[in-house]
Every structure is written in structure tokens, then in C-alpha cells.
ZAVO-932172 format. One line per 2 residues: for each residue x, y, z of C-alpha. Coordinates in steps of 0.2 Angstrom, whole numbers. Layout:
<rs>
X/Y/Z  ...
</rs>
This chain:
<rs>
178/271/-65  181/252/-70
169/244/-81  161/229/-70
152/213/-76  137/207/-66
135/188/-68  118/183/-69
112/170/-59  130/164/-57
141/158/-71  126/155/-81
132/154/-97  144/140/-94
131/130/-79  114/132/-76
107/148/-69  103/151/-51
113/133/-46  125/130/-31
138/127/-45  135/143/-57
138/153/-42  152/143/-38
159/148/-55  156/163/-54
165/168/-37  179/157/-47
180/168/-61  183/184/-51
166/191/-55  165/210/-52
146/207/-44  135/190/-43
117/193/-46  105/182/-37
88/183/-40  74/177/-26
57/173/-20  47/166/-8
38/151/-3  20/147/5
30/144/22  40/162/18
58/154/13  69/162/2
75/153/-13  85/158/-27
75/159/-45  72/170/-58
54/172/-56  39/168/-45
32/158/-60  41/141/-57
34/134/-74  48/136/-86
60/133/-74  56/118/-65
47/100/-68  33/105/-57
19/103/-69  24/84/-70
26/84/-51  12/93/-46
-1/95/-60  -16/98/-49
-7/112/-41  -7/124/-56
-18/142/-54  -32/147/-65
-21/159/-74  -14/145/-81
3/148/-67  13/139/-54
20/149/-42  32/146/-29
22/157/-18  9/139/-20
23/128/-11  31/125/4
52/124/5  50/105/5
38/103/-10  50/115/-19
65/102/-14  56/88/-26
56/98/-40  71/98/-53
77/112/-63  74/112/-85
86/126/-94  73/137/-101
86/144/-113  90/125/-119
111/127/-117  112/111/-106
110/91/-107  93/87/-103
103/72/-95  111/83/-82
98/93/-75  87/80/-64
103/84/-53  101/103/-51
87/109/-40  83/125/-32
94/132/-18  89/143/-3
96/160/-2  105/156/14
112/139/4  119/150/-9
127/164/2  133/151/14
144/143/-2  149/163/-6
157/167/9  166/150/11
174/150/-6  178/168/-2
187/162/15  195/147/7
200/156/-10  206/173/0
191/184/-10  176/197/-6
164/192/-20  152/208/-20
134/200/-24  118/209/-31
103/202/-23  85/207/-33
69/204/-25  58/198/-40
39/204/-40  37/214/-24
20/218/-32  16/201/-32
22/194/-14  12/209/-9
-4/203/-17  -3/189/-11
0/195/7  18/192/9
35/202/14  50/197/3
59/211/6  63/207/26
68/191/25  79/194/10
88/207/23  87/197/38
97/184/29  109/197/20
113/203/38  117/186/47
127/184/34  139/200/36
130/205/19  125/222/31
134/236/17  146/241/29
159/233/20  152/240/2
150/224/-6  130/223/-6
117/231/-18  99/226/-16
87/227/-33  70/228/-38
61/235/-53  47/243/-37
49/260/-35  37/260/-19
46/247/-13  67/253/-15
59/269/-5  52/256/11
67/248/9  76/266/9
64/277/21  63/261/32
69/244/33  86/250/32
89/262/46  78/250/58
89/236/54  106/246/53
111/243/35  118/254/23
115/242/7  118/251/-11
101/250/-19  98/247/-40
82/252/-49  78/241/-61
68/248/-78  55/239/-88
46/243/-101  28/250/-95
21/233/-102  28/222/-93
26/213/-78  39/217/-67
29/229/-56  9/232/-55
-1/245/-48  -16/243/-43
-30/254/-46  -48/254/-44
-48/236/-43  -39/231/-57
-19/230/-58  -8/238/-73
11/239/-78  20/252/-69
25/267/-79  43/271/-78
41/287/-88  45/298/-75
64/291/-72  69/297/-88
65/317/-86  74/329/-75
66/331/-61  64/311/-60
81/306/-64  88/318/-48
73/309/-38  80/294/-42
96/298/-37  94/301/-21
89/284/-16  99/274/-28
117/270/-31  113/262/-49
99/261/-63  97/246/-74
88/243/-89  88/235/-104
99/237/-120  83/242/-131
80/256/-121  99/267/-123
98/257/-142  86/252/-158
90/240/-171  99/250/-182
112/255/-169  104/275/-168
107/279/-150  88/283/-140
96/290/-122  115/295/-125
111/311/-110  102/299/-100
116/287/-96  128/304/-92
116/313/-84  113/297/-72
132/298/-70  134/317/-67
123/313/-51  135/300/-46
122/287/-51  130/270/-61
121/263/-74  119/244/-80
111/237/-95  104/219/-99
104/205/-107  121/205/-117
125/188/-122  133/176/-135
118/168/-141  116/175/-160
96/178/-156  99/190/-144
112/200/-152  107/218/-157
105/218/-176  119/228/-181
132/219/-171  141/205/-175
148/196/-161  150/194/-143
166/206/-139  158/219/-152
141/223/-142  155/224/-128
163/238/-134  148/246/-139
136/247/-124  154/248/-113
163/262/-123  151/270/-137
137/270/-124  146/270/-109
137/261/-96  144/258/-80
139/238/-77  134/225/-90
123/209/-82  127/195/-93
125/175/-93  145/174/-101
153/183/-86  171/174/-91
171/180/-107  164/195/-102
179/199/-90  190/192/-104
187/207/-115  190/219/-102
207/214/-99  214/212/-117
203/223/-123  217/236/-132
215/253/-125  208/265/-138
198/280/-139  180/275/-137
167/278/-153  164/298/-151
146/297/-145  145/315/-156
148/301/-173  135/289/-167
116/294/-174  104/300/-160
86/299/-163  81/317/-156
69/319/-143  52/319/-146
48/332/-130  59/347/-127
60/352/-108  63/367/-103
75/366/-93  85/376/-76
101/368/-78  111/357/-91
101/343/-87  93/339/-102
85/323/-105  77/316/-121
57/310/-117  55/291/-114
55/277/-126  47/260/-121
52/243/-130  46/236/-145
</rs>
């Protein structure tokens, strides 16, 4: 199978993320998939950002200071399409002119897949596009559906997964099974679903229980009998780097990513960048962490803000024999399982 690159946000490497332009990019660059992340509003529009918690991301603190949560948040989920239209967008990651981005602001999904399937008219393409409902959890909570509108948009837009160019992620179990079980066979789709992984810290997705809410564990995907469960609702897992890799290059999952594959389920793997600060340790440039989790590791997809140079690699990239993964150290697993078949899997590791 080809290797892909999944652009993150759109070309967002080279133009801010989530932006009319980055996606624009992107499609020009031939990107494999382009991954757009949304939420909702207070009047339940889509928009396109890569989180709920419009903070970092915008200028609403100066815009609407009185508007800010006791948690010491701003959500879009507190704002209606038209509020969010006044805000500007800031690069959190500090790549772009300060000068430039009181001209970016946030688009709507159907903004953004209307701009897709023009430039894929007019530039002769069929731009596959990974769409990930951030915090189901949290629209939830706050009494809200993300997940329908997201597909009622995908489908008026021929994004239906007849034409296998749609995959549909979210870090919520509970809700990829809705989305599965349900939504999908009532609205006859067919779209390609990614389980995201976190680490059972963090934020992505909450349970609640007796009244209080906590991380979801992922524990469970990583054994046998999870891994095969998995499977049958999902065309692709993603997680992050540290979890198939620790500092020091010793390999943490090397059966999990082809076990995943045995059962004819991809496997992606986030954030690989150019920025030196979040390069693994032991690598030492861009194209070397390439190779590694491409070849060594072998992961199906990489998500990635540098989808040019990305693709760059893959085409002059010479063709030799991948790093045996037999040479590569591999911390042993800390719980053995008995197990039925050859389906071995080491126990869990969560991030630092």
C-alpha cells in the first residue's frame, strides 16, 4: 500500500492552519488526504478549528473579554456564526507575520468544502479530505450534536463515501460506534471512520461518572481482543509518535502497528514536523523521522503541517530496504497474554 500524507489543517506549514488559503494549498500540492478539524457554534454552525477552546487561536479575549468561562475558557460553543466572523485568527505555533493575520478568520465548514470541490473541478482532481469532530464529549455536555450537521454538510456536498474519498475522525469511541450503528445507515453513507488515540490524560474525550468527568482510557485498543473490536468499525487508527516510540528511538508497539494491518486496519501517526522542538530526540531532520516512522515503523499515514515536503520525500526518496524492525530495540511487554492465535500485543504505554 502507498504511504499517504495527511495535511493538517491544510498546508499549514507554509499558511496558517484551518484558513481558505492553507486548504487551498493543500489541494494544490496534491495532498493524499486534507484534514479539517471542526466545531460548533451557540447557533449550531460548523466551523473549521482545532479546538472548541478559541483562546489561542483567535483575538477573542480582546474582542470579547466579558465572554470568558469561569474555567478560565472561551469557547466557540459561547458564540454565534456572526460573533465568531469579528474574531481574527493568531498562529499559536508563532510561524507567521503578526502583520498578516488580522486578514485570516475562521471559515465555515461548508465555506471550506465549497473551495475543495471547485479547485478540484477547475484543477481536474478528487482531493480526499479527513474530517475530525473535535470534543464530541464536550458538544455533548453542553447539549449539542456535532456529529449530524458535520454529515449533513459532507453529504450535500457529494462527500457521501460512495466515491471513497471521505474518512470521518474522532478520539470518541461511543461516538464512532453512533456514527457506525446509526447515523450512517439512516442517512445512506458509507464514510471510512479513524479512531483517534490519546493518552488517558488528556482531554480529547471524558467520561462521565458519578458526577464528575475523567480522561478516557484507551487501554483496551492496544490488547487483542480490542484491537479486532476496533476493527470492525474502523478503516484507520491514529495516534501519536510517542506512543509506537520513546526518546531514545526503542520501539514501544512494533506488533501493534502490524497486527492493526493484519486486520486490514491503516495506521497514522502525529505530529511529524520540521520545527526542531518537536523532533524526536534521536532524529535529526525532517526527511530522517520520515523514513523512520514511514519505513522502520511502518505506518500507513503520517498527519503533518509540511505536507509538501512531506510528499517530496516520498517521491525521491531512493528505494531501499527499510530498517529491519528485528535491528531496531523493542522495549518488551510488561504483560504477557495468553493468547488463541498469533495476535500478540505488547500492554499499553501512555505518554510522558
Amino acid at each position: 500500500m502507498a504511504k499517504m500524507v495527511i495535511a493538517q489543517g491544510g498546508g499549514s506549514g507554509y499558511l496558517m492552519e484551518h484558513t481558505l488559503p492553507s486548504v487551498a494549498l493543500a489541494v494544490a500540492m496534491n495532498s493524499d488526504i486534507i484534514k479539517i478539524d471542526t466545531v460548533l457554534t451557540a447557533d449550531n454552525e460548523v466551523i473549521v478549528l482545532g479546538s472548541p477552546n478559541i483562546a489561542k487561536a483567535t483575538n477573542v479575549a480582546e474582542i470579547f473579554p466579558d465572554r470568558i468561562r469561569e474555567s478560565g475558557k472561551y469557547y466557540a460553543l459561547d458564540f454565534t456564526l456572526d460573533e465568531i466572523r469579528r474574531l481574527t485568527l493568531r498562529d499559536p505555533a508563532g510561524r507567521f507575520p503578526k502583520e498578516l493575520q488580522p486578514n485570516l478568520r475562521i471559515p465555515t465548514l461548508e465555506e471550506m468544502l465549497a473551495l475543495i470541490v471547485a479547485l478540484d473541478r477547475g484543477l481536474e482532481k478528487n482531493s480526499r479530505i479527513a474530517v475530525e469532530i473535535k470534543q464530541a464529549w464536550l458538544h455533548r455536555k453542553e447539549g449539542k450534536d456535532l456529529t449530524k450537521p458535520v454529515l449533513t454538510i459532507l453529504q450535500k456536498y457529494g462527500y457521501t463515501g460512495q466515491s471513497d474519498k471521505t474518512f470521518l475522525m474522532s478520539y470518541d469511541e461511543k461516538e464512532l460506534k453512533r456514527i457506525k450503528k446509526q447515523l450512517l445507515p439512516e442517512m445512506g453513507m458509507s464514510i471510512k471512520l479513524v479512531q483517534l488515540i490519546d493518552s488517558n490524560e488528556g482531554q480529547e474525550t471524558m467520561v462521565e461518572e458519578w458526577g464528575e468527568w475523567r480522561s478516557y482510557n484507551y487501554d483496551l485498543m492496544f490488547f487483542k481482543s480490542g484491537l479486532r473490536s476496533l476493527s470492525r468499525n474502523v478503516a484507520a487508527i491514529g495516534l501519536p509518535k510517542y506512543m509506537l516510540v520513546d526518546s531514545e528511538g526503542k520501539l514501544l508497539r512494533n506488533d501493534f502497528v502490524k497486527n492493526a494491518q493484519q486486520l486490514g486496519t491503516m495506521v497514522f501517526t502525529f505530529p511529524v514536523q520540521k520545527d526542531d522542538n518537536m523532533r524526536l530526540p534521536f532524529i535529526h531532520s525532517f526527511d530522517e523521522e520520515l523514513e523512520f516512522f514511514y519505513f522502520t515503523v511502518g505506518v500507513d499515514g503520517i498527519i503533518t503541517d509540511f505536507c509538501k515536503d512531506a510528499l517530496d520525500f516520498l517521491k525521491t526518496r531512493v528505494d531501499k530496504p527499510a530498517v529491519p524492525i528485528d535491528s531496531v530495540q523493542v522495549i518488551p511487554p510488561s504483560i504477557e497474554i495468553t493468547a488463541e492465535d498469533p495476535l500478540q500485543l505488547t500492554s499499553p504505554r501512555t505518554l510522558d
